[in-house]
PLY file of the C-alpha trace (Angstrom):
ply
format ascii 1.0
element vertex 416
property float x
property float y
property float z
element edge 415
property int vertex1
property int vertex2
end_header
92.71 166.42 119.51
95.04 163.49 119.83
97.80 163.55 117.01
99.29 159.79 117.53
97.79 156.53 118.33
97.36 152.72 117.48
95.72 152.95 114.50
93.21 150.46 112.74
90.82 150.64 109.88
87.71 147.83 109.31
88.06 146.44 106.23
84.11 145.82 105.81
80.84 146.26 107.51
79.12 143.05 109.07
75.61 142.45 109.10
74.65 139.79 111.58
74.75 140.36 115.38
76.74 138.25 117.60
75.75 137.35 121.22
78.38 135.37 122.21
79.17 136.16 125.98
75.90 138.53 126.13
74.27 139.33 129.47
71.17 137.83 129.54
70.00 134.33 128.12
67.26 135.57 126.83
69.20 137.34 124.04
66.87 137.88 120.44
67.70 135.97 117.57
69.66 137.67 114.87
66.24 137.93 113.01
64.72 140.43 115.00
67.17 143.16 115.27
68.79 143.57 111.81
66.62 146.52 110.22
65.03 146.13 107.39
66.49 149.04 104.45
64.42 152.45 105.01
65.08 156.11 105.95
63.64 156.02 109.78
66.42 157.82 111.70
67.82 155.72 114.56
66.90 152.48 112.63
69.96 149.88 113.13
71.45 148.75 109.78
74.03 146.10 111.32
75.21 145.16 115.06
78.11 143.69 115.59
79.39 141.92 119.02
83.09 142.95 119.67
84.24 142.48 123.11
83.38 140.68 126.35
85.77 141.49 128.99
85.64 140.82 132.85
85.89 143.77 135.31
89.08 142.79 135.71
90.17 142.74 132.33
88.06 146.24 132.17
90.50 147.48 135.39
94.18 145.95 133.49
92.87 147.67 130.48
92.32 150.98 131.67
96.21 151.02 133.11
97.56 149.67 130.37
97.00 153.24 128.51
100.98 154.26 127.58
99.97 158.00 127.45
99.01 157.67 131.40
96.43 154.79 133.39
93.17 155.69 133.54
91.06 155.90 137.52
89.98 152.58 137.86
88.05 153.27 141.38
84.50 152.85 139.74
84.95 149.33 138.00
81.97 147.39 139.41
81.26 145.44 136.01
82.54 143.47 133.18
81.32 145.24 129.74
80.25 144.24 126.23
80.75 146.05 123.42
79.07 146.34 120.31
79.69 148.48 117.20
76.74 149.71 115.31
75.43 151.04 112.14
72.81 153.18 111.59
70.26 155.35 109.99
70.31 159.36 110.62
70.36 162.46 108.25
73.56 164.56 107.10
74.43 168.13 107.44
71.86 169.32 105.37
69.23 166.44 106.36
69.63 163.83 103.71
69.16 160.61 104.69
72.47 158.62 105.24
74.28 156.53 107.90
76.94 156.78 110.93
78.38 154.11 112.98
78.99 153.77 117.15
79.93 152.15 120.20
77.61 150.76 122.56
78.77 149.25 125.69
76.72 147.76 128.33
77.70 146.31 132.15
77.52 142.73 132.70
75.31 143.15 135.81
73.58 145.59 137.77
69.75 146.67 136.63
68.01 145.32 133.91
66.92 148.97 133.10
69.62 151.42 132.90
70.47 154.77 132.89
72.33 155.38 129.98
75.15 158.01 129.16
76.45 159.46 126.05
79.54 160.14 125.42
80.77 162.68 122.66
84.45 162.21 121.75
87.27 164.83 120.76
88.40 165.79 117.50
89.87 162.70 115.81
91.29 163.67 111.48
91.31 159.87 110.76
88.13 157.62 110.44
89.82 154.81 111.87
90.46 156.63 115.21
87.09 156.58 116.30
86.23 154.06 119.10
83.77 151.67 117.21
86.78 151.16 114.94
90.22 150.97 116.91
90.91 149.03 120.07
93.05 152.21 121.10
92.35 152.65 124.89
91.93 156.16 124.51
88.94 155.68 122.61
87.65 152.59 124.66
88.13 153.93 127.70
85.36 156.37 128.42
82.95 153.57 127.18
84.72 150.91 129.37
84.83 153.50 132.53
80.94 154.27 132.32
79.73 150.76 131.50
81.53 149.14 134.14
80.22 151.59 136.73
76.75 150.18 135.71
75.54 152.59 132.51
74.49 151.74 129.19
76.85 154.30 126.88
76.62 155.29 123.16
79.50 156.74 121.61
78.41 158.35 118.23
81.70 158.23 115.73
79.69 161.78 113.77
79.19 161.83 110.46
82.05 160.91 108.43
83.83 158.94 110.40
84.04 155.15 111.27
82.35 153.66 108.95
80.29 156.93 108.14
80.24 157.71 104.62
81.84 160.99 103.22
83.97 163.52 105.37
82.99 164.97 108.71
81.04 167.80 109.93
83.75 169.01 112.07
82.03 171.07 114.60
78.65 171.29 113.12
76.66 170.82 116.02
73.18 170.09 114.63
74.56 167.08 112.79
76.36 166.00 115.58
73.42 166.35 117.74
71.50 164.43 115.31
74.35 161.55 115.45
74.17 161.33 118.82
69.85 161.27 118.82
69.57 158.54 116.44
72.26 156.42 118.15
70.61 157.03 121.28
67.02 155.74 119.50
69.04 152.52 118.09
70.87 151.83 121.25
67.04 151.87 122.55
65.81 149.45 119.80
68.78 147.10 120.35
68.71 146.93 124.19
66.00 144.18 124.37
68.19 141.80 122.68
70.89 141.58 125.05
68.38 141.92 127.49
68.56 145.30 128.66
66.09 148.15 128.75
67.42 151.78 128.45
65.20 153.87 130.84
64.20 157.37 130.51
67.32 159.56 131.59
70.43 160.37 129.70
73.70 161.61 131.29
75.54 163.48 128.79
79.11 164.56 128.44
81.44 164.43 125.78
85.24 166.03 125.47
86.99 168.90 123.37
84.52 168.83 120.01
82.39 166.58 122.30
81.53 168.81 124.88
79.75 171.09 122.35
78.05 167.90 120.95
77.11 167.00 124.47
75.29 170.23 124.91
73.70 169.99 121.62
71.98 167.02 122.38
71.41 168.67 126.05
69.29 171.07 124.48
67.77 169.14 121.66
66.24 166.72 124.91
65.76 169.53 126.66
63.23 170.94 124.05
61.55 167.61 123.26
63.36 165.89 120.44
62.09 162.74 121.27
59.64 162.27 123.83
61.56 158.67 125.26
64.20 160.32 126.45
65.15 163.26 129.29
67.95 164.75 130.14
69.13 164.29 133.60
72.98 165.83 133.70
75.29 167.35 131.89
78.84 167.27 131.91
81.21 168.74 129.09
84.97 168.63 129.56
87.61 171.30 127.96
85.42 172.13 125.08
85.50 175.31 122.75
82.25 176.85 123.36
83.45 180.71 122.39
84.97 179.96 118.82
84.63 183.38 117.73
85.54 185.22 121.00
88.11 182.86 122.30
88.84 180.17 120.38
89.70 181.71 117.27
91.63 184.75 119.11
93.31 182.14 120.98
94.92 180.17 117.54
95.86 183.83 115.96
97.87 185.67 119.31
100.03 182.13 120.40
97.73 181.27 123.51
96.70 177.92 122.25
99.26 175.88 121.00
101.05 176.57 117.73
101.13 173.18 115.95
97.52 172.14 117.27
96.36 175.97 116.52
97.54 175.08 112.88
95.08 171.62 112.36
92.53 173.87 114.12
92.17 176.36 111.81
92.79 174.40 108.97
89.60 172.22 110.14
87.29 175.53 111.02
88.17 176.94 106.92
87.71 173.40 105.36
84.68 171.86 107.41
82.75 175.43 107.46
83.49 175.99 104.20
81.64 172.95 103.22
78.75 173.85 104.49
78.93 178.11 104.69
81.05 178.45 101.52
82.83 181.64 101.98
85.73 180.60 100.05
85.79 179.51 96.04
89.32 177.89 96.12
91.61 177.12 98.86
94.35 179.61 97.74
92.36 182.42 99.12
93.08 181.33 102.47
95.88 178.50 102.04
99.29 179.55 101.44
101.52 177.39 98.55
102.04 174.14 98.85
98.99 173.74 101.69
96.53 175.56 98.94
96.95 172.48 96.66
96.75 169.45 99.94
95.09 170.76 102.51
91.22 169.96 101.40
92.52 166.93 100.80
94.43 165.77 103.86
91.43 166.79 105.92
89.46 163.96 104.36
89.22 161.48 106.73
91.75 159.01 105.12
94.89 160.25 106.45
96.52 159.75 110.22
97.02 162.48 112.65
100.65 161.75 112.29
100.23 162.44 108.28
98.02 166.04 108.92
100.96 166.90 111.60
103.89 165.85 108.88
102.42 167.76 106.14
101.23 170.94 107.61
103.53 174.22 108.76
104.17 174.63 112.34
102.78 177.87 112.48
99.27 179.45 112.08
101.52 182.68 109.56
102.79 179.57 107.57
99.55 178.42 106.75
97.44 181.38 106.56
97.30 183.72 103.28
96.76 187.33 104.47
93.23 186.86 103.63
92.61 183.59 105.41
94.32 185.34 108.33
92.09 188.36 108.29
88.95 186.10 107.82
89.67 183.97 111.16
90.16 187.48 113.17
87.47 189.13 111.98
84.70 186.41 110.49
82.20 187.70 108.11
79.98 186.30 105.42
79.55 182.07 105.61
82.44 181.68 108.00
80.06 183.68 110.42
77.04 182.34 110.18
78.66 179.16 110.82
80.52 180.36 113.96
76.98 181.87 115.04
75.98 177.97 115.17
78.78 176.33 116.90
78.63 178.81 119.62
74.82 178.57 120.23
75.72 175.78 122.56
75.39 177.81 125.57
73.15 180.85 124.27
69.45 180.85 124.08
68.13 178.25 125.83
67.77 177.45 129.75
68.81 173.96 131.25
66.44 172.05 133.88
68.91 169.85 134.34
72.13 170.26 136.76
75.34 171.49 134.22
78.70 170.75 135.21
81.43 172.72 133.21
84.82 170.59 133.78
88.46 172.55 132.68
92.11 171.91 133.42
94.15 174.86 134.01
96.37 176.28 131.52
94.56 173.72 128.58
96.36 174.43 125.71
93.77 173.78 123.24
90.55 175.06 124.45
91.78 177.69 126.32
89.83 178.08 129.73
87.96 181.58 128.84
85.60 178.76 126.68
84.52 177.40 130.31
84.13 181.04 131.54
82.31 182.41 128.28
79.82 179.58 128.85
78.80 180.11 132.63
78.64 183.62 131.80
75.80 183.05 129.16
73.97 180.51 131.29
74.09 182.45 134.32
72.66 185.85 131.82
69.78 183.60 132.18
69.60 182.72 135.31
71.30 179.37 135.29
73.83 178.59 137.75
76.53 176.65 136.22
79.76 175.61 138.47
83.16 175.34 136.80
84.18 172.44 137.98
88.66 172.67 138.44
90.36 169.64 137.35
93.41 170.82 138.33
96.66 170.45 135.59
96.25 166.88 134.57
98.92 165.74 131.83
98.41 162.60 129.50
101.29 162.19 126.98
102.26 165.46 127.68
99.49 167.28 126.91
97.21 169.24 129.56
94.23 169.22 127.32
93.93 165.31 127.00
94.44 164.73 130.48
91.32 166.68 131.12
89.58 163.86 129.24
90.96 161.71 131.95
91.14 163.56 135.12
87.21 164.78 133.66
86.16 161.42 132.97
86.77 160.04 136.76
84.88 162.94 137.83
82.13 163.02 136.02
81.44 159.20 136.32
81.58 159.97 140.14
79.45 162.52 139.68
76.81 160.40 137.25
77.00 157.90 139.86
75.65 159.99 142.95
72.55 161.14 141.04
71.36 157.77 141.14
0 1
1 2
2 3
3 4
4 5
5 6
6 7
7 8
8 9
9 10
10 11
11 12
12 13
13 14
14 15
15 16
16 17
17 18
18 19
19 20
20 21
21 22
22 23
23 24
24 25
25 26
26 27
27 28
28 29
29 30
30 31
31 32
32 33
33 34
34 35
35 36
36 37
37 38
38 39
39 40
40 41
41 42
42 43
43 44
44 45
45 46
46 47
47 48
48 49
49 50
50 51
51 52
52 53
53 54
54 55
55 56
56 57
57 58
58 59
59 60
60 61
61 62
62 63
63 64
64 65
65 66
66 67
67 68
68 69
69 70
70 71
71 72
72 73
73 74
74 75
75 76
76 77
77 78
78 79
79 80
80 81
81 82
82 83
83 84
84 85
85 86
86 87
87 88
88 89
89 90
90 91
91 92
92 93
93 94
94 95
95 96
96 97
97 98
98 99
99 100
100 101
101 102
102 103
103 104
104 105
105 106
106 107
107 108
108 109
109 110
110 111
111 112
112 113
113 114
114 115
115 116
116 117
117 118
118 119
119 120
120 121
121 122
122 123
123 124
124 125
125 126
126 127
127 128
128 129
129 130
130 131
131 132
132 133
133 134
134 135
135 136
136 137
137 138
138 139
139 140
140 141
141 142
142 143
143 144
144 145
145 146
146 147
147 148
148 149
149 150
150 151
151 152
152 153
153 154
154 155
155 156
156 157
157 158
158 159
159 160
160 161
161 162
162 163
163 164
164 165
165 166
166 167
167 168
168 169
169 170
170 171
171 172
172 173
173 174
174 175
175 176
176 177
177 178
178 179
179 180
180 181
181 182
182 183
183 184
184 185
185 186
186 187
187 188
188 189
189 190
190 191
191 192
192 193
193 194
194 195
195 196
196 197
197 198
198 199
199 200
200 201
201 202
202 203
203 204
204 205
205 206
206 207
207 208
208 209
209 210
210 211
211 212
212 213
213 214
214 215
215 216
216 217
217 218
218 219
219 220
220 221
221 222
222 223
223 224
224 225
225 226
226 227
227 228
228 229
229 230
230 231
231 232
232 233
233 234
234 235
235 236
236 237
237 238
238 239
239 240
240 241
241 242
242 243
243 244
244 245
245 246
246 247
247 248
248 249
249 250
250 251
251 252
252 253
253 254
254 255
255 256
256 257
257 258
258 259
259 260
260 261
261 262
262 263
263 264
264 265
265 266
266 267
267 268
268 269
269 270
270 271
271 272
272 273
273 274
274 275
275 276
276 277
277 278
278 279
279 280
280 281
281 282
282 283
283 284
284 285
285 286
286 287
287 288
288 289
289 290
290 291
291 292
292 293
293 294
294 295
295 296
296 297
297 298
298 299
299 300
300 301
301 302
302 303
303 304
304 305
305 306
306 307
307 308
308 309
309 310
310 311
311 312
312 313
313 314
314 315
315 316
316 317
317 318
318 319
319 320
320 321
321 322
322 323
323 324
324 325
325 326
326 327
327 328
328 329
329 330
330 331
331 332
332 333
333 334
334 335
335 336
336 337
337 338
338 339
339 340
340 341
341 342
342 343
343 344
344 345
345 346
346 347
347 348
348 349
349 350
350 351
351 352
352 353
353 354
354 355
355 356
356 357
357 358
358 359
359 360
360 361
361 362
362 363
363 364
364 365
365 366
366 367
367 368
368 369
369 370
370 371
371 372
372 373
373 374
374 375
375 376
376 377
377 378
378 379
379 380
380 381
381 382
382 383
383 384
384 385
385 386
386 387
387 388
388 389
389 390
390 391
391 392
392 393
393 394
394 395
395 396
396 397
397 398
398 399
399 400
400 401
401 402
402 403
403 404
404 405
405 406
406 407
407 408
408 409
409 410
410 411
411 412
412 413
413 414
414 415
């Protein structure tokens, strides 16, 4: 989770695609890849063109970063990026819409391999990276693309221009997200002239890295039949909510402020769809009780969530709300039983990679250990993969994103 940041909200949704600076002539007319209105998950609803930039404009961009430059060692490519809308299904599979970030090289293969990307836990829409030109968010898109990748970057439900608040760690709808924006990415690639082959790389950060092995295992078991799995790769993510996560926020391992937004998230977003709670003053001590639902909306900055929340998880918490984070009953466990499925009853094919920085001070590193631990119960070896103590603004946790992200693109690359 990254509190602060260059911040920008779009002030509408366009409908027309623009090719200007595309990679191929033969580029479609506008006519034959805007949708037309259905329900058909993965179906685009608009495409729009945002940014054609050389590979050497990819390499200043990726230094520029003031929380720390970004590895620059695999820029082969200029990139073009495109934000996209389109159809998928919500938590509870009603048919609605999320937006994304595709990004493909300007060069290499007409068919490529393609990656997905799942990003960390972001509290304000307009932090995603189909909506701000904040290099954090561009930069995993920029690094892959430019090494020769198509990427998708799915915003989630309820964020960018998604509709309604976010499934925060719901990792069927995230999977789902990042399905359907694989399928339109597919439909779109033809009119740039590209072709998305068969294999998907996928890795994601923090929140991501359980989405990323979500949509492992929803490939895996034959969600759609175009696409297959070929790596994996999640960075720093919080597979063990219950078991180490969650104990991790209450004794002071994790960091106090960030174990604060945390667990204000797990109550709020589970409680949406687990209800365990009737009003938020059975968990949420006075003043939070009366704000907190509604800070966590979607429409208020990281700086605003950090301003108006205590700095301490005994500040926050009502005795109750305490007592239902250390031992989770009811709703509240039933939804921790799904977010830490991701590395429980099902058996990759395809080579895992479980990156970690020492000492992360967000997902704690018993998350990495939890998760090879259940992988190799069924006879799965998974390597832990040590990124060492990696700092970006300070914190350990988002440097893994960046120390992770030079890895894994390294590591993408030599599969080829």
């Amino acid at each position: 989770m990254k509190r602060t940041g260059k911040l920008m909200v779009m002030s509408s949704v366009a409908v027309a695609l623009m090719v200007s600076g595309s990679v191929a002539a033969e580029a479609a007319p506008v006519a034959s890849v805007r949708a037309a209105p259905d329900t058909t998950r993965g179906r685009l609803v608009s495409v729009v063109h945002l940014r054609t930039l050389s590979a050497r404009q990819v390499a200043a961009e990726l230094k520029s970063d003031e929380g720390g430059a970004w590895d620059t060692g695999t820029v082969r490519y200029g990139v073009d990026t495109y934000r996209v809308v389109y159809r998928t299904v919500d938590a509870k599979g009603r048919p609605t819409t999320a937006s994304g970030l595709l990004a493909f090289p300007r060069g290499g293969e007409r068919r490529l391999r393609t990656v997905s990307f799942t990003h960390g836990t972001e509290l304000f829409k307009g932090d995603v990276a189909s909506v701000s030109d904040e290099v954090w968010g561009q930069a995993p898109a920029l690094t892959y693309a430019s090494a020769g990748f198509a990427v998708v970057l799915p915003d989630y439900l309820g964020l960018g221009l998604g509709p309604g608040p976010q499934a925060w760690m719901d990792v069927p709808s995230e999977t789902t997200a990042a399905l359907d924006l694989l399928r339109a990415a597919d439909s779109f690639a033809p009119a740039v002239g590209r072709q998305l082959g068969h294999e998907v790389l996928a890795t994601g950060f923090s929140q991501g890295a359980s989405a990323a092995l979500g949509l492992a295992r929803a490939l895996r078991e034959g969600a759609d039949p175009r696409f297959r799995v070929a790596a994996v790769a999640p960075i720093s993510g919080a597979y063990a909510f219950r078991d180490v996560s969650l104990p991790a926020l209450l004794d002071g391992r994790a960091d106090p402020k960030d174990g604060v937004i945390y667990a204000a998230l797990a109550l709020v977003s589970f409680n949406r769809l687990h209800h365990f709670y009737d009003s938020p003053g059975e968990v949420f001590r006075a003043p939070y009780s009366r704000t907190i639902e509604g800070l966590l909306d979607g429409t208020h900055t990281g700086q605003e969530v950090v301003a108006r929340t205590p700095g301490t998880i005994d500040g926050l918490l009502t005795r109750h709300g305490r007592a239902l984070l250390a031992h989770p009953t009811g709703g509240l466990a039933a939804a921790l039983r799904v977010t830490d499925g991701v590395c429980t009853g099902w058996t990759p094919r395809a080579p895992v990679r479980l990156y970690y920085a020492e000492g992360d001070e967000q997902a704690v590193n018993g998350n990495s250990e939890h998760c090879q631990a259940s992988f190799r119960a069924r006879g799965v070896g998974v390597p832990l993969v040590d990124l060492g103590t990696p700092d970006y603004g300070g914190s350990r946790h988002l440097g893994s994103q960046q120390a992770g992200t030079a890895a894994v693109v390294r590591w993408f690359v030599s599969l080829r």
